[in-house]
N, CA, C and O of each residue as an XYZ file, in Angstrom:
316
protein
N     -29.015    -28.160    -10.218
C     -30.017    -28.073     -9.173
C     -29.501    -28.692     -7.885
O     -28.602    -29.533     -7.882
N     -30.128    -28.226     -6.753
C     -29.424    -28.780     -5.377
C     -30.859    -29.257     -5.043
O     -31.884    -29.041     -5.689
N     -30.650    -30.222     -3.444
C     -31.874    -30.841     -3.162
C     -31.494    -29.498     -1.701
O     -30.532    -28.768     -1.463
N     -32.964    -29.766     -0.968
C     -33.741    -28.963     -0.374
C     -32.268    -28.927      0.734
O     -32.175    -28.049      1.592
N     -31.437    -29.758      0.595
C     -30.641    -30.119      2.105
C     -29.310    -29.498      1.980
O     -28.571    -29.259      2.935
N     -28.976    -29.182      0.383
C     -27.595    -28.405     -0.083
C     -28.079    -27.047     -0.449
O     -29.199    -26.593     -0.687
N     -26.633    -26.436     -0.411
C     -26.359    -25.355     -0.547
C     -25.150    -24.782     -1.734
O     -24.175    -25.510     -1.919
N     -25.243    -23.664     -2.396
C     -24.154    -23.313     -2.850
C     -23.808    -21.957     -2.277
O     -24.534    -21.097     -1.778
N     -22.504    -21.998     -2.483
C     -21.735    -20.688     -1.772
C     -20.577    -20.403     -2.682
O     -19.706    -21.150     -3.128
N     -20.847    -18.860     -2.866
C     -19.490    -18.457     -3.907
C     -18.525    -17.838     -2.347
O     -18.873    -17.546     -1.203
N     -17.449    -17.853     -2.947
C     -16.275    -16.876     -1.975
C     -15.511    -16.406     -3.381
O     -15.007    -17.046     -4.304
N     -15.624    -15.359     -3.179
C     -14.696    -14.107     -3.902
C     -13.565    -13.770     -3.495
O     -13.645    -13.035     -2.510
N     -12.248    -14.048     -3.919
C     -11.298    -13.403     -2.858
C      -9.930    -13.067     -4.049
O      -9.365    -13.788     -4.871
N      -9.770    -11.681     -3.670
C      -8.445    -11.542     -4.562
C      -7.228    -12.425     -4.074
O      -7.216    -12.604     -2.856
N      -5.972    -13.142     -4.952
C      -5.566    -14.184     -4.754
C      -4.368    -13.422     -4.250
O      -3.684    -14.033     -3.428
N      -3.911    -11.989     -4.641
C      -2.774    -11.000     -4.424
C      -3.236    -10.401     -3.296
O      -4.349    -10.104     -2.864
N      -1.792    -10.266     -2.818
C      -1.706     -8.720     -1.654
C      -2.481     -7.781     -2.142
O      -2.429     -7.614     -3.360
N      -3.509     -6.823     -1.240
C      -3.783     -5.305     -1.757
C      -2.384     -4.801     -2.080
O      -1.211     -5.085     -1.837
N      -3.163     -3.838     -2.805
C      -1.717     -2.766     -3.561
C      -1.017     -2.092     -2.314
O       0.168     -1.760     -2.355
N      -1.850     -1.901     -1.155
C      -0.919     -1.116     -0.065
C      -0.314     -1.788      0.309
O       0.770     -1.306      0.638
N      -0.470     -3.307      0.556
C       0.655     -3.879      1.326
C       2.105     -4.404     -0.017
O       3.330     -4.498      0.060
N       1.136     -4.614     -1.064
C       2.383     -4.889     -2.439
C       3.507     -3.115     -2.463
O       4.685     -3.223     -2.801
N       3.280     -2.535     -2.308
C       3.270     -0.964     -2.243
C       4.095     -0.994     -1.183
O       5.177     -0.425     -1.327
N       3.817     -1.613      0.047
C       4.679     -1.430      1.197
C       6.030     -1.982      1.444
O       7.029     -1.528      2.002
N       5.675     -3.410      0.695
C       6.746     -4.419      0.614
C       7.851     -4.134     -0.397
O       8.904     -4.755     -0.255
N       7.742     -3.325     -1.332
C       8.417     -2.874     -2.319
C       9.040     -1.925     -1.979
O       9.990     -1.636     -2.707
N       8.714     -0.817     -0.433
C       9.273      0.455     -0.185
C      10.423     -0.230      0.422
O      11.606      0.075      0.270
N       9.868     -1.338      1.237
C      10.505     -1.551      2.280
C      11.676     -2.464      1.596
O      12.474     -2.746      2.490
N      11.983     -2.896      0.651
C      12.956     -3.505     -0.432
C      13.953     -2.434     -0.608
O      15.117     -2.806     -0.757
N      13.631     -0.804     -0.621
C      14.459     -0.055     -0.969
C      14.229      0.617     -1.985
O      15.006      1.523     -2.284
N      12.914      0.292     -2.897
C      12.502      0.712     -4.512
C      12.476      2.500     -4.207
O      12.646      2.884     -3.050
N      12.308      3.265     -5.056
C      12.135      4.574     -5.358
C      10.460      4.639     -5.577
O       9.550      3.823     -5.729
N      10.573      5.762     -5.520
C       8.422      6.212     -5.999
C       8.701      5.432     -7.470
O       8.028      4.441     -7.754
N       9.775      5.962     -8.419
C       9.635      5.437     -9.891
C       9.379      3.981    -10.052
O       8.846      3.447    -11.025
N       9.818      3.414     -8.992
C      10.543      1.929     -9.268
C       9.074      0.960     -8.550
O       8.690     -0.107     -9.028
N       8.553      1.526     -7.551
C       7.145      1.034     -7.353
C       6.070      1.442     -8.100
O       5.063      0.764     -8.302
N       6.329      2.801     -8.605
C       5.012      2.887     -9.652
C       5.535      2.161    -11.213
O       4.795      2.379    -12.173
N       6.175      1.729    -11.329
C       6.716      1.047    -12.406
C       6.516     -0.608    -12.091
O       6.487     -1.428    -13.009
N       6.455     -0.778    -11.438
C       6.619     -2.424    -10.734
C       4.875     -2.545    -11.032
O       4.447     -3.224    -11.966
N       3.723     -1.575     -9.834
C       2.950     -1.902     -9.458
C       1.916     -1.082    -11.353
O       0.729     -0.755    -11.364
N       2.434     -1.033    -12.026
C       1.807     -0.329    -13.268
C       0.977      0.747    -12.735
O       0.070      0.941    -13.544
N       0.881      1.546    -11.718
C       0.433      3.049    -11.700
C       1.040      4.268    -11.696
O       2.264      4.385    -11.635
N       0.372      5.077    -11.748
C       1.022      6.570    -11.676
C       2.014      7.116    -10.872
O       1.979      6.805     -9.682
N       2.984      7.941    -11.299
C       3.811      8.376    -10.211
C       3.003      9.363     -8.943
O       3.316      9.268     -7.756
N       2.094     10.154     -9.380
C       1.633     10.732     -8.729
C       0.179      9.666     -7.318
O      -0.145      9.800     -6.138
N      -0.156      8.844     -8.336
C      -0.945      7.745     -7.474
C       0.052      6.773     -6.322
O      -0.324      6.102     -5.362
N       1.105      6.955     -6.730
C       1.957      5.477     -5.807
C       2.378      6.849     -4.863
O       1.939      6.680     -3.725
N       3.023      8.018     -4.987
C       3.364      9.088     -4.123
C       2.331      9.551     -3.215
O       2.749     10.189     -2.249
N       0.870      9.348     -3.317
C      -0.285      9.689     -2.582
C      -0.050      7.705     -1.696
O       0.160      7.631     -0.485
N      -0.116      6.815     -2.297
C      -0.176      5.445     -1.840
C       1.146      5.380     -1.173
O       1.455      4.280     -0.714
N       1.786      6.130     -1.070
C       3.342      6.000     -0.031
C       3.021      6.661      1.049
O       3.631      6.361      2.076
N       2.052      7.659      1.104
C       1.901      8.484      2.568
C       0.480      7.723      3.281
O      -0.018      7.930      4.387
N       0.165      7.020      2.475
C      -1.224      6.033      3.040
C      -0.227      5.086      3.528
O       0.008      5.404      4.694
N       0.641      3.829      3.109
C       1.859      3.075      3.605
C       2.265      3.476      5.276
O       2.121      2.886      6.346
N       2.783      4.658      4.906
C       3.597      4.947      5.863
C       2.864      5.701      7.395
O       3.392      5.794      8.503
N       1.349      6.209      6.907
C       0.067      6.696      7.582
C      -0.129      5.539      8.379
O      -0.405      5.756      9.559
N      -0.053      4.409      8.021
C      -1.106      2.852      8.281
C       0.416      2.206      9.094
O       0.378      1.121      9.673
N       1.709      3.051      9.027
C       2.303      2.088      9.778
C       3.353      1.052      9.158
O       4.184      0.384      9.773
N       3.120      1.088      7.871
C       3.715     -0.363      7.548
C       4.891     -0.031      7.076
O       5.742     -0.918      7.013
N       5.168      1.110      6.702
C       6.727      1.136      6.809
C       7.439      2.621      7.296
O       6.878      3.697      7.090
N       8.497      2.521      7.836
C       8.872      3.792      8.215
C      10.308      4.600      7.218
O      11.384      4.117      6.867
N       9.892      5.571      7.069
C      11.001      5.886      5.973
C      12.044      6.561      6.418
O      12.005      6.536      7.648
N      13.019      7.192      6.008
C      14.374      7.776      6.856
C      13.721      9.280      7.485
O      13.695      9.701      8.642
N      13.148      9.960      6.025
C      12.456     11.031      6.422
C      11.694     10.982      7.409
O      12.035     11.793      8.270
N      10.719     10.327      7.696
C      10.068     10.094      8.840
C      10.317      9.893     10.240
O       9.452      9.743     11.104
N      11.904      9.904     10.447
C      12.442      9.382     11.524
C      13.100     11.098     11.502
O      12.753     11.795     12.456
N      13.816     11.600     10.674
C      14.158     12.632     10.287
C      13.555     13.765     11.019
O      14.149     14.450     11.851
N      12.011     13.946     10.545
C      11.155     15.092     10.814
C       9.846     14.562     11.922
O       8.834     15.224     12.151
N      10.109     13.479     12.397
C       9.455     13.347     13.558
C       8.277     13.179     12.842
O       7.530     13.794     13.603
N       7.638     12.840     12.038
C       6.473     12.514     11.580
C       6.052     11.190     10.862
O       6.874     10.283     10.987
N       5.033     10.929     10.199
C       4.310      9.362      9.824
C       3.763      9.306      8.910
O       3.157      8.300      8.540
N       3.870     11.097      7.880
C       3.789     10.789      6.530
C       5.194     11.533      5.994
O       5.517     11.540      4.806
N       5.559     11.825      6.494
C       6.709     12.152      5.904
C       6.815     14.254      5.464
O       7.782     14.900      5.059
N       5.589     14.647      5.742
C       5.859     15.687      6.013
C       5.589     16.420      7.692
O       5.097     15.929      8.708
N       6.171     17.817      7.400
C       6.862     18.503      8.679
C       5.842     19.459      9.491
O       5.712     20.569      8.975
N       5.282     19.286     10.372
C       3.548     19.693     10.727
C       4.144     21.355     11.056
O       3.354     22.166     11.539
N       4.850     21.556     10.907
C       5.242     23.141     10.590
C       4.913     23.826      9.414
O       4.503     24.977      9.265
N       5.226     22.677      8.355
C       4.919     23.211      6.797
C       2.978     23.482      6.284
O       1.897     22.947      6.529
N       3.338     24.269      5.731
C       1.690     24.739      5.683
C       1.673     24.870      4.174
O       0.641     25.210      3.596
């Protein structure tokens, strides 16, 4: 019990990086799609969608991307 003059307060806070920035930091190490979806325990197909969110948001730039003039890594020609 508290008196009329206290308070309680929860704070919730994950103690880890979000996965995009754990995700980012791992591209930017040099890892492969295999080697971050293996690291971060998800899907190859989930970390390959979470690499064009990465690289969407900025946080890392990949060779391809410098390559084809773009910021997910594909070619705004391709349809």
């Amino acid at each position: 019990m508290t008196d009329a003059g206290e308070s309680v307060r929860w704070l919730a806070r994950d103690r880890r990086p979000s996965i995009l920035k754990q995700a980012a930091d791992l591209y930017e190490a040099g890892l492969s799609v295999r080697q971050v979806a293996a690291g971060l325990r998800i899907s190859k197909t989930e970390i390959g969608r979470l690499r064009l969110r990465v690289s969407d948001a900025g946080l890392i730039v990949s060779k391809d991307d410098t390559a084809a003039g773009t910021t997910n890594g594909h070619s705004p020609t391709q349809l």
